[in-house]
GUZALUM-319884 format. One record per residue (C-alpha): residue number from 1; y, x, z; residue in one letter. Coordinates in steps of 0.02 Angstrom, whole numbers, padded with zeros to 5 digits. Example, Ala and Ser with C-alpha at 12.3 -4.5 7.8 and 13.67 -1.06 7.14 Angstrom:
REM residues 2
(1, (-00225, 00615, 00390), "A")
(2, (-00053, 00684, 00357), "S")
END
This chain:
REM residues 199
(1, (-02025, 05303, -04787), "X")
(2, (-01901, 05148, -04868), "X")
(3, (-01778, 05211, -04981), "X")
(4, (-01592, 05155, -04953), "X")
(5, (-01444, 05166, -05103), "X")
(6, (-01280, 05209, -05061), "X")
(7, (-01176, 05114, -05185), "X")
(8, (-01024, 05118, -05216), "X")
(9, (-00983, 05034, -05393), "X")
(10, (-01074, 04898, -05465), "X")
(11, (-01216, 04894, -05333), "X")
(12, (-01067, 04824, -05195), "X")
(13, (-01096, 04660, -05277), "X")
(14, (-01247, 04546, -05237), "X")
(15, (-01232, 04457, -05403), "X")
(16, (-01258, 04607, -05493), "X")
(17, (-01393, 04684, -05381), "X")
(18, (-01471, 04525, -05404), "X")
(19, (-01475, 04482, -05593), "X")
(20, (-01457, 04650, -05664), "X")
(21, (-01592, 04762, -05544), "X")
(22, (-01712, 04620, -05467), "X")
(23, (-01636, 04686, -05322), "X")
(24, (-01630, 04527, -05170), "X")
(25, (-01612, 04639, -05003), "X")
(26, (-01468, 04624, -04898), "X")
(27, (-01336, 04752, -04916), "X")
(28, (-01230, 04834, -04784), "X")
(29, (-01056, 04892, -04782), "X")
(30, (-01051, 05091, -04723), "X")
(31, (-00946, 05243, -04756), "X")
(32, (-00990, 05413, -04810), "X")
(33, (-00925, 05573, -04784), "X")
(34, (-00922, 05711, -04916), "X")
(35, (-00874, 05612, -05081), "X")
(36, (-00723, 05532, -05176), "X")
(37, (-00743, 05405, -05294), "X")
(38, (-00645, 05381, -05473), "X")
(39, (-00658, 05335, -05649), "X")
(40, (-00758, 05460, -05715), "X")
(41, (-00936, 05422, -05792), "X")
(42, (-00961, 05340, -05962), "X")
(43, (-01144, 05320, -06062), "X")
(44, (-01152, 05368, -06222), "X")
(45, (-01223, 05183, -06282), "X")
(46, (-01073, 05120, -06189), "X")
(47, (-00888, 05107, -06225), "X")
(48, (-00822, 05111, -06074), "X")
(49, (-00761, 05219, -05909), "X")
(50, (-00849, 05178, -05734), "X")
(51, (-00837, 05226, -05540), "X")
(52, (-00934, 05401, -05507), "X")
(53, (-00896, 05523, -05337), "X")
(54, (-00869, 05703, -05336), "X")
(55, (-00899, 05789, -05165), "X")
(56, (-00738, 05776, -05061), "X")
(57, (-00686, 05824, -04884), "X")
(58, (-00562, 05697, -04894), "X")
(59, (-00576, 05516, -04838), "X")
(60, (-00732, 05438, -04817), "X")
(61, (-00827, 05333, -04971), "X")
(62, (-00807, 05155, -04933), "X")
(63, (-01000, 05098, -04994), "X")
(64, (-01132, 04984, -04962), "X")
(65, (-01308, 05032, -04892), "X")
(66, (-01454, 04939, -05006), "X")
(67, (-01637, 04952, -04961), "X")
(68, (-01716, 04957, -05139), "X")
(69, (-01866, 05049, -05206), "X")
(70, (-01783, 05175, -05336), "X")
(71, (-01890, 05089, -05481), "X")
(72, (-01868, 05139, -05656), "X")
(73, (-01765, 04979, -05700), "X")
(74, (-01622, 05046, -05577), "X")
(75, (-01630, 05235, -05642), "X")
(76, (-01603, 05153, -05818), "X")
(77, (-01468, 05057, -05730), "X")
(78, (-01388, 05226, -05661), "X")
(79, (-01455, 05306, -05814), "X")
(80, (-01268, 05426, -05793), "X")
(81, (-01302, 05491, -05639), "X")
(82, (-01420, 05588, -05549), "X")
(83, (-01512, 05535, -05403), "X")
(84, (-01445, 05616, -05254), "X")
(85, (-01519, 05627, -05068), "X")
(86, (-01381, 05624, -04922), "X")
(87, (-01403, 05677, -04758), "X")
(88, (-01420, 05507, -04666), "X")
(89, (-01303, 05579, -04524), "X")
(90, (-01178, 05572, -04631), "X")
(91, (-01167, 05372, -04673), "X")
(92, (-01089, 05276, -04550), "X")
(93, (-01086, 05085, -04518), "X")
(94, (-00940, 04983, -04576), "X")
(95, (-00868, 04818, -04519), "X")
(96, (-00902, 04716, -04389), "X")
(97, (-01096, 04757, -04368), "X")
(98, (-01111, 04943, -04271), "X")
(99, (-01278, 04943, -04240), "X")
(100, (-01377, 05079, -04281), "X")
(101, (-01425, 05110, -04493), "X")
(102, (-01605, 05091, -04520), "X")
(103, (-01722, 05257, -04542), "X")
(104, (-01758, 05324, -04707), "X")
(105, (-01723, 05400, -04869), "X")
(106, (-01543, 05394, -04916), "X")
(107, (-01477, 05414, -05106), "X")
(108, (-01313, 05409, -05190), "X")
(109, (-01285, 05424, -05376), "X")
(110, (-01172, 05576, -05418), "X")
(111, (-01115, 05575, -05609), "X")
(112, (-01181, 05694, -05725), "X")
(113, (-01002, 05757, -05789), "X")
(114, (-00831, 05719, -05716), "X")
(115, (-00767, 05643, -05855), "X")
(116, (-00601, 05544, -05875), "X")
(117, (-00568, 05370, -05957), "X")
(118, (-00493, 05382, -06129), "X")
(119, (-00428, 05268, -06261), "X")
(120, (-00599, 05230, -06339), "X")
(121, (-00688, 05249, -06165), "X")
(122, (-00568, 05141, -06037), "X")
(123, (-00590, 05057, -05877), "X")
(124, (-00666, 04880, -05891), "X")
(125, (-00580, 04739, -05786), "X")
(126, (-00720, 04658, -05765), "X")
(127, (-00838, 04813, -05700), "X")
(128, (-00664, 04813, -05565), "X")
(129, (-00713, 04650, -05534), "X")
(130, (-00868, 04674, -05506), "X")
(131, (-00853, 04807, -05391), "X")
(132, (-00696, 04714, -05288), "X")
(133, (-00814, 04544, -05271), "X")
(134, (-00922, 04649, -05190), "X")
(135, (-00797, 04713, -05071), "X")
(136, (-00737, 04544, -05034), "X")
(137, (-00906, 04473, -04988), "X")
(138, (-00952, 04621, -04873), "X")
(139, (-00768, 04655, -04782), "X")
(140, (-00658, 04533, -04854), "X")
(141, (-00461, 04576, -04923), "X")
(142, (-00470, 04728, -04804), "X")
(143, (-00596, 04824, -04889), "X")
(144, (-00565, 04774, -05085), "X")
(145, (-00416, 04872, -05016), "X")
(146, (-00486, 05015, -04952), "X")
(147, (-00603, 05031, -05110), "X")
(148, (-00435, 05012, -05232), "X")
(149, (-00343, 05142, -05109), "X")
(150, (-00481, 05274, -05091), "X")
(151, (-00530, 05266, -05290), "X")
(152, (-00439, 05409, -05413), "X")
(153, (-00378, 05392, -05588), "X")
(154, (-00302, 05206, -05594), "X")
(155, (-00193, 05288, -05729), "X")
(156, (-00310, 05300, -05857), "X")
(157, (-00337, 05179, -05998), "X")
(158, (-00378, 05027, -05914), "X")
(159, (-00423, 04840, -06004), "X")
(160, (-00406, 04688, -05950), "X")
(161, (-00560, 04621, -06052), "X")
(162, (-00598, 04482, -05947), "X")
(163, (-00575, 04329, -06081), "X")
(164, (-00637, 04434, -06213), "X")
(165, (-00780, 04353, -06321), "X")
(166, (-00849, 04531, -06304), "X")
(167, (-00817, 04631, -06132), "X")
(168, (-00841, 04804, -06103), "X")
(169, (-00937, 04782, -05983), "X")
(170, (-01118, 04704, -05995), "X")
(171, (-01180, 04680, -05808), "X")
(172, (-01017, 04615, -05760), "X")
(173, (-01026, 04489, -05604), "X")
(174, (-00925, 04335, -05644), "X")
(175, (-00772, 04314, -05551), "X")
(176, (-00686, 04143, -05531), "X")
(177, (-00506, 04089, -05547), "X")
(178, (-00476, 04118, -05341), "X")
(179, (-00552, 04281, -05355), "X")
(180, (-00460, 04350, -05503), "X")
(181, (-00308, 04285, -05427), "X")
(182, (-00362, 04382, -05275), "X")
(183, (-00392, 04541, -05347), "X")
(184, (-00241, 04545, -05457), "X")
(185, (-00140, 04523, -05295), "X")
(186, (-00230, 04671, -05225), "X")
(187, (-00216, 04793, -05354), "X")
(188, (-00028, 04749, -05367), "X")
(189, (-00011, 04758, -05182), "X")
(190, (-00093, 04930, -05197), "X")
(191, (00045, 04979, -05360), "X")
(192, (-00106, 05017, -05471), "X")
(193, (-00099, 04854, -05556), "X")
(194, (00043, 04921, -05685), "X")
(195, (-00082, 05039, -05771), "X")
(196, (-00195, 04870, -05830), "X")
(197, (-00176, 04847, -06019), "X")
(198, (-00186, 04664, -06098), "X")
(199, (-00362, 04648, -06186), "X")
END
């Protein structure tokens, strides 16, 4: 049986999938019931504060579906979490395509502790960009909303380490001028953009 990820963070973007996990299927926008996302996992080789869900029956987790084999070089990847099987009924398609999701195995990631970003832990702009390109090339300005919207804790420590010679964040997928422009204009739209902190 194929084995589909639900992500929700990183694995939105098809730069990262690609460079960082070997990973060159086609993703698929969905929602799924029965989690909330926010800023609350962190590795300890890592200093810095990423997306995790805790179960919710609140809105709906705005994700992507990935076929992927769950190899060892994407449990190293998600090395935070714990590999989670979800009740396919419960992962819906997104966007324009409503055909029917593809049979199989479905996993999500579900931290290992609910932890909270922190001054020497924060919130990496450019693991939010990563995550918002990824939005953008699977539902356009529409969904980067929706992800910004549904996600908790914007009013942690959060770093704007996008020039830095050094960024937070190591599997970060580039974003261009346009799309930092973009994104900006999105998270200020959304009135999270006043917790950022200059890098």
């Amino acid at each position: 049986m194929n084995d589909y990820m639900i992500g929700y963070g990183s694995l939105l973007s098809d730069y990262s999938r690609r460079t960082y996990s070997g990973i060159e299927t086609v993703a698929r926008p969905v929602l799924a019931s029965g989690w909330r996302r926010g800023w609350t996992v962190r590795y300890g080789d890592e200093a810095a504060t990423y997306a995790g869900v805790r179960p919710s029956a609140g809105p709906s987790l705005h994700a992507a579906l990935v076929p992927t084999a769950i190899t060892p070089e994407l449990r190293h990847r998600e090395r935070g979490y714990v590999f989670t099987e979800v009740d396919p009924a419960r992962v819906h398609p997104d966007g324009e395509d409503r055909s029917a999701l593809p049979v199989g195995r479905y996993w999500i990631v579900v931290n290992r502790e609910q932890v909270r970003a922190d001054d020497a832990h924060p919130i990496p702009q450019t693991y939010v960009d990563t995550c918002l390109t990824g939005c953008l090339e699977t539902g356009g300005e529409a969904r980067a909303r929706d992800f910004v919207t549904a996600t908790e804790l914007w009013d942690a420590p959060w770093i704007n380490d996008r020039d830095s010679p050094s960024p937070l964040y190591p599997r970060r997928a580039p974003a261009n001028a346009d799309e930092r422009a973009t994104i900006d204009r999105i998270l200020a739209d959304c009135g999270v953009l006043r917790y950022r902190r200059p890098g």
